[in-house]
Residue frames relative to the residue before (quaternion, step in Angstrom):
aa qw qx qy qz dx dy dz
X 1.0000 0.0000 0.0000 0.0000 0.00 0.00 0.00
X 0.5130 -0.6870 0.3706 0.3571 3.51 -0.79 1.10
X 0.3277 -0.7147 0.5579 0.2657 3.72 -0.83 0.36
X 0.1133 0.8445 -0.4899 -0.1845 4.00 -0.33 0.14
X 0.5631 -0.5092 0.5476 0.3518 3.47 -1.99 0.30
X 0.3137 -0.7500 0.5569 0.1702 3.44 -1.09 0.84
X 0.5684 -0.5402 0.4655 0.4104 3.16 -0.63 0.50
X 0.4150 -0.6793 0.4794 0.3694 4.45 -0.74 0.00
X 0.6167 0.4018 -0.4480 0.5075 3.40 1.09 0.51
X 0.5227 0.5792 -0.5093 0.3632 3.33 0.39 -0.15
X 0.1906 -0.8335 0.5168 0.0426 3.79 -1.34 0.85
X 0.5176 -0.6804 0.4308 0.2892 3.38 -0.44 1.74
X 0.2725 0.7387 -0.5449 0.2883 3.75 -0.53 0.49
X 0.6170 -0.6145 0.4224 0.2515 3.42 -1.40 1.32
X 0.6570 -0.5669 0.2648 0.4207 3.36 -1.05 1.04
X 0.5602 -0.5779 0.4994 0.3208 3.57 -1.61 -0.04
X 0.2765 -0.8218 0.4937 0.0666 3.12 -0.59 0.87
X 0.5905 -0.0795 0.0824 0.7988 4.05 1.95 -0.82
X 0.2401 -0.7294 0.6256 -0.1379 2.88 -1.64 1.17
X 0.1020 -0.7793 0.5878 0.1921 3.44 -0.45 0.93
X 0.1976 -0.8268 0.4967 0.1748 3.37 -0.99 0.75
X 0.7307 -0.4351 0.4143 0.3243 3.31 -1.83 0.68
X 0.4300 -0.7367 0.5148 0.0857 2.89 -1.76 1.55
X 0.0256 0.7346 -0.6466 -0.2041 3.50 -0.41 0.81
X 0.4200 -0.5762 0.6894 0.1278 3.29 -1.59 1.31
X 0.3824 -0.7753 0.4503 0.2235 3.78 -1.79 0.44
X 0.2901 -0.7953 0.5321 -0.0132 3.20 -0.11 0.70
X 0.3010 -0.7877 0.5104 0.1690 3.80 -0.64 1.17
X 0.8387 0.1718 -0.0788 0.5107 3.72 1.25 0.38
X 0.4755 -0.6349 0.4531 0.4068 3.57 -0.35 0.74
X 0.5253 -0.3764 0.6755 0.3550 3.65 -1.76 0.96
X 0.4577 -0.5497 0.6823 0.1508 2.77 -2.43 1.09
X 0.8577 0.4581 -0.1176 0.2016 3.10 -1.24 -0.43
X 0.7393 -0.4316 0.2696 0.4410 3.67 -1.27 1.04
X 0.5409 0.6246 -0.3995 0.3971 4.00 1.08 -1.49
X 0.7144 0.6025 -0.1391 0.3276 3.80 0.57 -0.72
X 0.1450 -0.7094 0.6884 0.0441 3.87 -0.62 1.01
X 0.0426 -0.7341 0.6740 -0.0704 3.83 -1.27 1.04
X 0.2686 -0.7972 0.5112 -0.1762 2.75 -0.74 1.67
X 0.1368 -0.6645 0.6455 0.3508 4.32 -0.48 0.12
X 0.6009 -0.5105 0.5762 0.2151 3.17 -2.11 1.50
X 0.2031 -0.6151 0.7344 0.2027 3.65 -1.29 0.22
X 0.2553 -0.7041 0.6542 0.1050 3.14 -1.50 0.41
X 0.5040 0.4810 -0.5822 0.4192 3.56 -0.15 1.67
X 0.6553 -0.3319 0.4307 0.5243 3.48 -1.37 -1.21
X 0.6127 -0.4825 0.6230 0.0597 2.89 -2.25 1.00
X 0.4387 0.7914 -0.4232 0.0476 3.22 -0.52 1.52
X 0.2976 -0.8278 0.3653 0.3045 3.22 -0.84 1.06
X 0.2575 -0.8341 0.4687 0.1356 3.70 -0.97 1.31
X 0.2429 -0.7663 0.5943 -0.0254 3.49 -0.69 0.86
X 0.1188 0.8154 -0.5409 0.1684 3.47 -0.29 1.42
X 0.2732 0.7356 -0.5808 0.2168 3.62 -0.40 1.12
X 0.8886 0.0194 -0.1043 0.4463 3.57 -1.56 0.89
X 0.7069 -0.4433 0.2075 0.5106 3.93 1.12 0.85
X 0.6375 0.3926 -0.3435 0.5670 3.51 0.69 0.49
X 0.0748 -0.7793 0.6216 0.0277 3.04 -1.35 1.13
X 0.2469 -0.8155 0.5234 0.0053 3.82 -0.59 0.85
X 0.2817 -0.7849 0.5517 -0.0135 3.84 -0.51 1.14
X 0.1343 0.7241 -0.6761 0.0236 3.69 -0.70 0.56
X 0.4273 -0.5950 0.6414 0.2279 3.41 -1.44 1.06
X 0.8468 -0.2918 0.3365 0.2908 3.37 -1.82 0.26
X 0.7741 0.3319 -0.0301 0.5383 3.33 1.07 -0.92
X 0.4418 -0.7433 0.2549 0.4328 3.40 1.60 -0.02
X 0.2117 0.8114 -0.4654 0.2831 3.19 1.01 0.50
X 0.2403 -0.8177 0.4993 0.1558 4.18 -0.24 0.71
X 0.1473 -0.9120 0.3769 -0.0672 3.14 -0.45 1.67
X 0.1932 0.8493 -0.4899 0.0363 3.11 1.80 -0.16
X 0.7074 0.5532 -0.2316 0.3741 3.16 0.11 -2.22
X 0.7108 0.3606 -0.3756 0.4730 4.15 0.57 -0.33
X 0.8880 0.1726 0.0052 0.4262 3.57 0.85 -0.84
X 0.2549 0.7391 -0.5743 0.2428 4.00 0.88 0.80
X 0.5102 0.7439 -0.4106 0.1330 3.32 0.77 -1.34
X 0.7278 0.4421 -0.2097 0.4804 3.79 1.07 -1.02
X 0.6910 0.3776 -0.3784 0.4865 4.03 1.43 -0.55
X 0.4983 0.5683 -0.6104 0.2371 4.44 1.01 -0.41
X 0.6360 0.3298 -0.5685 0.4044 3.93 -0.17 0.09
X 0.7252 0.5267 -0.3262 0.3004 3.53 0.40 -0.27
X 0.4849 0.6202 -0.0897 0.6101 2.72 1.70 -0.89
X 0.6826 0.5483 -0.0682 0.4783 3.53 0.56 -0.70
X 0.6406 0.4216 -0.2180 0.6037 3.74 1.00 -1.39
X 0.4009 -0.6949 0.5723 0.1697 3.96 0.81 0.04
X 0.2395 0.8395 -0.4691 0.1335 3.76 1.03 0.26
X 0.7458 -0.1819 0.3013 0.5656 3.50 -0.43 -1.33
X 0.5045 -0.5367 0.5703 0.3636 3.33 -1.36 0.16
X 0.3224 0.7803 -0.5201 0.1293 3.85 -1.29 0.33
X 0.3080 -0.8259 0.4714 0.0267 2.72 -1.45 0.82
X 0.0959 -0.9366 0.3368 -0.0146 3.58 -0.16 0.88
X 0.1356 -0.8401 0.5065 0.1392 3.24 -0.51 0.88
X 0.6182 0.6112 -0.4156 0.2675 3.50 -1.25 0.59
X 0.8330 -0.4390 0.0751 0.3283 3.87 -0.93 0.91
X 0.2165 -0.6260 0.7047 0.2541 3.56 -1.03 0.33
X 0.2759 0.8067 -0.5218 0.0282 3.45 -1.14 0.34
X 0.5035 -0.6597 0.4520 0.3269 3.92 -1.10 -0.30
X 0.2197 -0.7288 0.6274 0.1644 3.65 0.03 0.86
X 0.3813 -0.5122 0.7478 0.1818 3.57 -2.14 0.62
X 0.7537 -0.4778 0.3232 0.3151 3.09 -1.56 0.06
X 0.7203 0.1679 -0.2500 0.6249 3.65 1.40 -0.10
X 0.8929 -0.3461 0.1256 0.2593 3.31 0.46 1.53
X 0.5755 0.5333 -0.2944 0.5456 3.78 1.53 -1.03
X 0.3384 -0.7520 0.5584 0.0911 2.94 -1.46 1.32
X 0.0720 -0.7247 0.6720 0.1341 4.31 -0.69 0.02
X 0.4438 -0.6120 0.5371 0.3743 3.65 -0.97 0.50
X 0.6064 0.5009 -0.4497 0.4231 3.69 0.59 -0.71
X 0.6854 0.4619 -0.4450 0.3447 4.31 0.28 -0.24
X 0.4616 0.6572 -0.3475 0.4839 3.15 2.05 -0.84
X 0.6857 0.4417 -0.3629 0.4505 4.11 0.60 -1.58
X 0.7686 0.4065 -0.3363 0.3618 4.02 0.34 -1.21
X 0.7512 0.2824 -0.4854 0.3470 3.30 0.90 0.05
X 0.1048 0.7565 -0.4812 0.4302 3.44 1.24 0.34
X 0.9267 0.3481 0.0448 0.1343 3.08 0.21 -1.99
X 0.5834 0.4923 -0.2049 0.6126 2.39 2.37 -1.04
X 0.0845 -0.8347 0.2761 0.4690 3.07 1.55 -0.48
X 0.0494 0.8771 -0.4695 0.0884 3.19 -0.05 1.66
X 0.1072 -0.9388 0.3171 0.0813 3.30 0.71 1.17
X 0.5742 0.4281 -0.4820 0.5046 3.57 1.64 -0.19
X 0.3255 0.4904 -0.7126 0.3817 4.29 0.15 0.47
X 0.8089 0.4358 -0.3943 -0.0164 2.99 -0.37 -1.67
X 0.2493 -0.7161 0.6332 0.1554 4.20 -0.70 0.22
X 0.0283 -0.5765 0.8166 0.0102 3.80 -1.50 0.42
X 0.0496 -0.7337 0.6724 -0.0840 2.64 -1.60 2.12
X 0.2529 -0.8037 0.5352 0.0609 3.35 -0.29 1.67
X 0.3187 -0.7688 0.5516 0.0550 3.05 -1.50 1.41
X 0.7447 0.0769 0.0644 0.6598 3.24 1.06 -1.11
X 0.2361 -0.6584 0.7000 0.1443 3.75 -1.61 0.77
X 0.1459 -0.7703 0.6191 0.0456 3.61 -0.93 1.07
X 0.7944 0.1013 0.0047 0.5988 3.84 0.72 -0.03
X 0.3543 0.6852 -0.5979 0.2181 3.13 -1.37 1.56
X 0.8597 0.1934 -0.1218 0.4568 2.63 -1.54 1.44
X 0.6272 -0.4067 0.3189 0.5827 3.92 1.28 0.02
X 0.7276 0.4543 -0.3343 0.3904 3.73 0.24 -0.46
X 0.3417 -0.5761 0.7256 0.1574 3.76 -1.14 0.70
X 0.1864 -0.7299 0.6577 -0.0027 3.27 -0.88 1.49
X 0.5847 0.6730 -0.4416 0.1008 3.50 0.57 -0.66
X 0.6101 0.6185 -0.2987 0.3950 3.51 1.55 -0.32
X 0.7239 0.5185 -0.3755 0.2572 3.17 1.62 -0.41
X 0.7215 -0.3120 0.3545 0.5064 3.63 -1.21 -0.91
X 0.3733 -0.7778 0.4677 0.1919 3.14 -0.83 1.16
X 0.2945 0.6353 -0.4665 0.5404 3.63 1.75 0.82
X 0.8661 0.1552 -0.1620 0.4467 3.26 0.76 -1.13
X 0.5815 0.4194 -0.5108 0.4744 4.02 0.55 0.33
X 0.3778 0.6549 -0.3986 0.5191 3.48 1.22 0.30
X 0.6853 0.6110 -0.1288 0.3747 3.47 0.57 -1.38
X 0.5903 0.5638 -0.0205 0.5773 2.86 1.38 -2.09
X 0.6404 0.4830 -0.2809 0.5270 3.52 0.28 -0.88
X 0.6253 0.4277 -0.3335 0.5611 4.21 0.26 -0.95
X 0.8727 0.3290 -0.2600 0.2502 3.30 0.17 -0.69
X 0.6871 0.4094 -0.3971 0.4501 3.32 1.50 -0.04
X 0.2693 0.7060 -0.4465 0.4792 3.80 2.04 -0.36
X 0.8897 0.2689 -0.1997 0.3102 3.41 -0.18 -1.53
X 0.6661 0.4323 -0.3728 0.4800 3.70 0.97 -0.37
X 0.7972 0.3427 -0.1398 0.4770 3.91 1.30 -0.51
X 0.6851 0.4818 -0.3039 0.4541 3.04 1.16 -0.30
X 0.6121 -0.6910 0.3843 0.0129 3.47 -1.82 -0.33
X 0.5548 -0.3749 0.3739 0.6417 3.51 -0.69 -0.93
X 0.8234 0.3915 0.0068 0.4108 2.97 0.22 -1.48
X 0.5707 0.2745 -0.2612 0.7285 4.03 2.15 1.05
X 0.2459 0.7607 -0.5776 0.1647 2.88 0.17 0.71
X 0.4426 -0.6592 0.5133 0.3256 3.84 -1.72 0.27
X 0.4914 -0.6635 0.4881 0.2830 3.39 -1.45 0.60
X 0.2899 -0.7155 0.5694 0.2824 4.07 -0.31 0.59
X 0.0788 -0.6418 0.7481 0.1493 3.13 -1.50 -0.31
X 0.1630 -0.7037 0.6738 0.1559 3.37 -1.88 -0.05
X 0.3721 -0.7822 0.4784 0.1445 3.65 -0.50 1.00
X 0.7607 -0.0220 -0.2186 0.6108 3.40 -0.72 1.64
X 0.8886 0.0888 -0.3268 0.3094 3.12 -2.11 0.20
X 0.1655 -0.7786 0.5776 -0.1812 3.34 0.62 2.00
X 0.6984 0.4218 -0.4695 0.3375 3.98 0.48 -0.15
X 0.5254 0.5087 -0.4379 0.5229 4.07 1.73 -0.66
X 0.5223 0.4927 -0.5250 0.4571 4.32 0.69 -0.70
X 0.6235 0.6057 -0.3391 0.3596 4.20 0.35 -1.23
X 0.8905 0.2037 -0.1894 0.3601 3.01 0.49 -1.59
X 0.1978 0.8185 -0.2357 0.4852 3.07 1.41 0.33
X 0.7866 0.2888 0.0429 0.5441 3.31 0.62 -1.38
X 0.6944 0.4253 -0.3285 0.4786 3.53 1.13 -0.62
X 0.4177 0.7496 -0.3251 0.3975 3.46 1.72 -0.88
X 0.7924 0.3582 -0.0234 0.4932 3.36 1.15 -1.68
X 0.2019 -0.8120 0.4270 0.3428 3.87 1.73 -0.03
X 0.1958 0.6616 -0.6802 0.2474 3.02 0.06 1.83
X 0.9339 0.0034 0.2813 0.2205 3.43 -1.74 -0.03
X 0.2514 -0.5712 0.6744 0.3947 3.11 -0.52 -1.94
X 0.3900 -0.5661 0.6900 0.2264 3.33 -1.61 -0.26
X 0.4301 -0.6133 0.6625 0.0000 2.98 -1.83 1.45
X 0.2340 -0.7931 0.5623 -0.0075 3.78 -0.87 1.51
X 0.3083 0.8280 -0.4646 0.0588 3.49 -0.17 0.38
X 0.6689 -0.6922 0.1736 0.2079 3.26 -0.95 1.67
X 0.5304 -0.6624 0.3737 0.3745 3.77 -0.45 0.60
X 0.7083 0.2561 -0.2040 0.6254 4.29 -1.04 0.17
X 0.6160 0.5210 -0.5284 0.2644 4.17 0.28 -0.31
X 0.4606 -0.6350 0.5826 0.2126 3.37 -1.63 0.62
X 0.6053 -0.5899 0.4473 0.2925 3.48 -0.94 0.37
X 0.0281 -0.8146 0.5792 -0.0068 3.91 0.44 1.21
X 0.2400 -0.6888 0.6690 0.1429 3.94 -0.28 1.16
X 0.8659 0.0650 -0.1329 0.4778 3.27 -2.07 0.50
X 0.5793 0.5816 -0.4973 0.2807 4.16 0.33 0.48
X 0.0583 -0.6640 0.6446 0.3744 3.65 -0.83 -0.37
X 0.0823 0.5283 -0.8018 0.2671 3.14 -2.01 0.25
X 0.4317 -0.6859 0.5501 0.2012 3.10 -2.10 0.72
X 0.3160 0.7504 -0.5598 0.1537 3.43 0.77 0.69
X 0.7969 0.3165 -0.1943 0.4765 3.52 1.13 -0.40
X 0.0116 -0.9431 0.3321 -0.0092 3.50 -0.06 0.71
X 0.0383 -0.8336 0.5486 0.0518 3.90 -0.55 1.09
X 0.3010 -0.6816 0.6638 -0.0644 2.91 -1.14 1.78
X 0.1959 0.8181 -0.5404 0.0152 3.56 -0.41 1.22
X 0.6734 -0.4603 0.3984 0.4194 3.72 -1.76 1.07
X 0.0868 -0.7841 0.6085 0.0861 3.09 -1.49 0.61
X 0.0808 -0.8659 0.4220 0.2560 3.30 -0.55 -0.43
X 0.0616 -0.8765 0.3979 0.2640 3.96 -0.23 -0.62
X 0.1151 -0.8422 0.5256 0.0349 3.40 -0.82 0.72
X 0.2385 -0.5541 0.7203 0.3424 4.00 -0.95 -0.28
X 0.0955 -0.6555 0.7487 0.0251 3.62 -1.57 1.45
X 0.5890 -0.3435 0.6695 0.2948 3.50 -1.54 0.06
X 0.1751 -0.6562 0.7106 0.1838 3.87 -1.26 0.88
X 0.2524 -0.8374 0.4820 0.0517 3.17 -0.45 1.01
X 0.6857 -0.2781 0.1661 0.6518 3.82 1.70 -0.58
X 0.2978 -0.7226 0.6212 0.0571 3.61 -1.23 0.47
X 0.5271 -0.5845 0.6163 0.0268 2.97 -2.25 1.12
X 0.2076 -0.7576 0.5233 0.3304 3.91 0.76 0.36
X 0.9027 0.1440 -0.1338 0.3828 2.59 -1.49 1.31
X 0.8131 0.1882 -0.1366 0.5337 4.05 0.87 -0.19
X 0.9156 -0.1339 -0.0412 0.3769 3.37 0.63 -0.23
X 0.2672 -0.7867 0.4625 0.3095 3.81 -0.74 0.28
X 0.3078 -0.6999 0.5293 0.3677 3.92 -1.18 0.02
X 0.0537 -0.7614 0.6386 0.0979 3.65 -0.62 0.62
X 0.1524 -0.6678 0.7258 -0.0629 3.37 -1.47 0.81
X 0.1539 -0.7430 0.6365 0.1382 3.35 -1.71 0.97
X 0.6799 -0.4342 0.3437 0.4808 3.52 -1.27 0.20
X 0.1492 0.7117 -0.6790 -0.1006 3.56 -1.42 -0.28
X 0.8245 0.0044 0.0391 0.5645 3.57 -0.58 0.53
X 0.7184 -0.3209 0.2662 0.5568 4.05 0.69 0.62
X 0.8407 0.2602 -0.2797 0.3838 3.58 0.73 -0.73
X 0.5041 -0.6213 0.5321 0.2770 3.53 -1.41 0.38
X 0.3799 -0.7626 0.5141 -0.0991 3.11 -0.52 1.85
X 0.3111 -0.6714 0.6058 0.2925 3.99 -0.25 0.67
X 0.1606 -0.8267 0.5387 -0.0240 3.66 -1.60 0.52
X 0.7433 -0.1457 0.2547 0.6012 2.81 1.86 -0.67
X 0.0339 -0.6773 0.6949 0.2394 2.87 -1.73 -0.46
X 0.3309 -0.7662 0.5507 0.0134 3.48 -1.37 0.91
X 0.4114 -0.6965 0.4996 0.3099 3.90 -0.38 1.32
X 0.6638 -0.4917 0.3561 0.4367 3.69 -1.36 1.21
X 0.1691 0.8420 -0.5044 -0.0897 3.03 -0.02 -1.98
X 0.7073 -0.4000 0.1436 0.5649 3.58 -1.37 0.79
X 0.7476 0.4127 -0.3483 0.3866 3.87 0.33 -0.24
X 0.5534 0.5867 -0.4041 0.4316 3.50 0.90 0.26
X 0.5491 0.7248 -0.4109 -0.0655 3.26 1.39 -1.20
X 0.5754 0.5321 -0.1693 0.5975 3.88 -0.10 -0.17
X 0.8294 0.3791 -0.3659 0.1859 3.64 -0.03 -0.95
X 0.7373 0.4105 -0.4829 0.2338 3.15 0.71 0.15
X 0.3347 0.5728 -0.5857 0.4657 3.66 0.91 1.27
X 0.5618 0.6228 -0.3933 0.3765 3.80 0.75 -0.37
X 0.6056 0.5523 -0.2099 0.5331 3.05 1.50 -1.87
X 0.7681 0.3940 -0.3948 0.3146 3.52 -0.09 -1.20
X 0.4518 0.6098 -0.4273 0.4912 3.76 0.86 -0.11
X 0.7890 0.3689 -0.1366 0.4719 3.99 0.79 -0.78
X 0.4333 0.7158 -0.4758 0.2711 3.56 1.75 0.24
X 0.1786 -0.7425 0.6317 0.1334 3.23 -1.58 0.65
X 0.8368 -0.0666 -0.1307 0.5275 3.30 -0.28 1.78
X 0.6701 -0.3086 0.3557 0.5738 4.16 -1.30 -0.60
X 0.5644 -0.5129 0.5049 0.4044 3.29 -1.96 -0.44
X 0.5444 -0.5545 0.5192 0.3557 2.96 -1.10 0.43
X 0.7331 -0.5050 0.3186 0.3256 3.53 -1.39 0.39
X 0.5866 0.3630 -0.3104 0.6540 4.03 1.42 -0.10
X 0.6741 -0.6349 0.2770 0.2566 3.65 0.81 0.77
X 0.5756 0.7321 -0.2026 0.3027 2.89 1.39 0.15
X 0.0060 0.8897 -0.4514 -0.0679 3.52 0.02 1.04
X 0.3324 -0.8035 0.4773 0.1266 3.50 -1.21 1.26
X 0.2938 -0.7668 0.5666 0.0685 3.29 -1.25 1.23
X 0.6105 -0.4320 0.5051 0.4307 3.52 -1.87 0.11
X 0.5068 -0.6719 0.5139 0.1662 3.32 -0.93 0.84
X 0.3195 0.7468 -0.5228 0.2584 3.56 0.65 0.95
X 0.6523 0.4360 -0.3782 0.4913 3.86 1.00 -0.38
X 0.1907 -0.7081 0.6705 0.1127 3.39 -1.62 0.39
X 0.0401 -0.9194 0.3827 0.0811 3.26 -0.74 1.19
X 0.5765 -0.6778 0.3768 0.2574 3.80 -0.58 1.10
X 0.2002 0.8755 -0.4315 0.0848 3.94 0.54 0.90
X 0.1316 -0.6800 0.6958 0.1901 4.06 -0.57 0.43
X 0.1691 -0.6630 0.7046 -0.1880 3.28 -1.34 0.87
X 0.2870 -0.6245 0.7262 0.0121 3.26 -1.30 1.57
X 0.9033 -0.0551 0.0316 0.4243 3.71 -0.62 1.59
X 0.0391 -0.7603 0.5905 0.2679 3.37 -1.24 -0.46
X 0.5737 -0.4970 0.4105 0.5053 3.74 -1.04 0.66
X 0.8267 -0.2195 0.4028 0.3258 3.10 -2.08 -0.63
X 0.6982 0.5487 0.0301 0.4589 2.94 1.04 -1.58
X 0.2744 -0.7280 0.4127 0.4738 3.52 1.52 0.07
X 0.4608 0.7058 -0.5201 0.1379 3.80 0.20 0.59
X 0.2486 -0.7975 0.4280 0.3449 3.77 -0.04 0.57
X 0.6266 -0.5273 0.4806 0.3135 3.20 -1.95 0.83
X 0.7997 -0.2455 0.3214 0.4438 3.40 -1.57 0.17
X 0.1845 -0.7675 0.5899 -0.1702 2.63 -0.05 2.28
X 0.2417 -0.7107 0.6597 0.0367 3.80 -1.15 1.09
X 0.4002 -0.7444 0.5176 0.1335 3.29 -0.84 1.55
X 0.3634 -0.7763 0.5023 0.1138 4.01 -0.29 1.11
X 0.6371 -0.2848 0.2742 0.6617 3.25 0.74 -1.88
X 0.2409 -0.7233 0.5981 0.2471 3.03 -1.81 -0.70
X 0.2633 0.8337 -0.4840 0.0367 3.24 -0.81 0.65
């Protein structure tokens, strides 16, 4: 079993047991400069794993224990009786060149198809006795490659990064309709349950004009585009500071009661101005942001 050098900040200390985890804050453009680690965004759930004496344990974002949905990628690790550790970073469903969508993450969820699933660690916060969380994230990075690659797998694998010119990592990634990419500052330590800009998520957008197609009073609108002559739902998109007013406009354009999810449909006469992070499988778009309307 490999033996490693600990960084001299790291602190000998009894395994973790919960973990608050680092805030990444959004940011409408990758940080410039050398100061800067770039990373690619997965697209699934945030989990922290916890692996010690053959038993591995999952907590969601919120501490919620997920084992039972997602071990399936840590039982050889788990299993080899290696080192204690703790890891932070995504569960998700890789495609065939690697890009992740939350929707492959829900169907296999659903189908339960536990050999899809994949866990890409970003950062290692505890190993082997030692609290890493004080150290450089240059060097629990390090640490991380080296136990991934001597213990880990297909399906464990480590997240790379490249340091500066975070805007060629983006386009990159949008090129390939991933996510986005996660920025995170050089020499920083790993500050659980804080904000601050030490971690940063730059995510693809896009923008489009949709057809309002009907409204939620007061919270949200449905917008559809054409396809073949017909108007196709796409979504729905929270009012916000650009809605203010609009649903009185709408209710003037209803066609008939709401429907039983509260929804009430209008004459397609408004067009609405929406930016959108991706779209599902299903051509639905992601937390769509309401621009204008006209």
């Amino acid at each position: 079993m490999t033996t490693f050098t600990f960084p001299a900040t790291a602190v000998p200390a009894d395994h973790l047991q919960r973990v608050p985890l680092q805030i990444v804050s959004p940011s409408a453009q990758p940080p410039d400069g050398k100061g800067w680690l770039h990373e690619i965004k997965h697209d699934g759930h945030r989990l922290v794993a916890i692996i010690a004496d053959g038993a591995v344990k999952l907590l969601s974002r919120n501490a919620r224990d997920r084992t039972e949905l997602f071990a399936e990628p840590f039982r050889a690790f788990a299993a080899a009786g290696l080192w204690a550790i703790v890891l932070d970073r995504e569960i998700a469903v890789p495609d065939d060149r690697g890009v992740t969508h939350i929707d492959a993450l829900t169907e296999a969820m659903r189908l339960r198809r536990a050999g899809s699933l994949a866990y890409f660690a970003f950062d290692l916060l505890h190993l082997d006795g030692h609290d890493l969380r004080t150290c450089k994230i240059e060097d629990r990075k390090a640490l991380l490659r080296d136990v991934v690659g001597e213990a880990g797998g297909p399906r464990l694998v480590t997240v790379d990064h490249v340091v500066g010119n975070g805007a060629a990592l983006f386009e990159a990634v949008r090129q390939v309709g991933g996510e986005g990419i996660v920025s995170k500052r050089a020499g920083s330590p790993y500050r659980g349950g804080m904000g601050g800009r030490d971690w940063l998520k730059t995510k693809v957008t896009e923008e489009g004009a949709f057809v309002i197609a009907g409204y939620i009073e007061r919270d949200a609108i449905a917008v559809a585009e054409m396809k073949n002559g017909v108007l196709v739902p796409v979504g729905q998109v929270k009012f916000g500071l650009a809605g203010k007013g609009l649903w009185q406009r709408l209710d003037g354009l209803r066609i008939g009661p709401s429907t039983r999810s509260g929804l009430v449909r209008v004459r397609p006469e408004l067009v609405a101005g929406v930016r959108y992070f991706g779209r599902y499988t299903g051509g639905w778009i992601r937390d769509g942001v309401l621009l204008s309307v006209g």
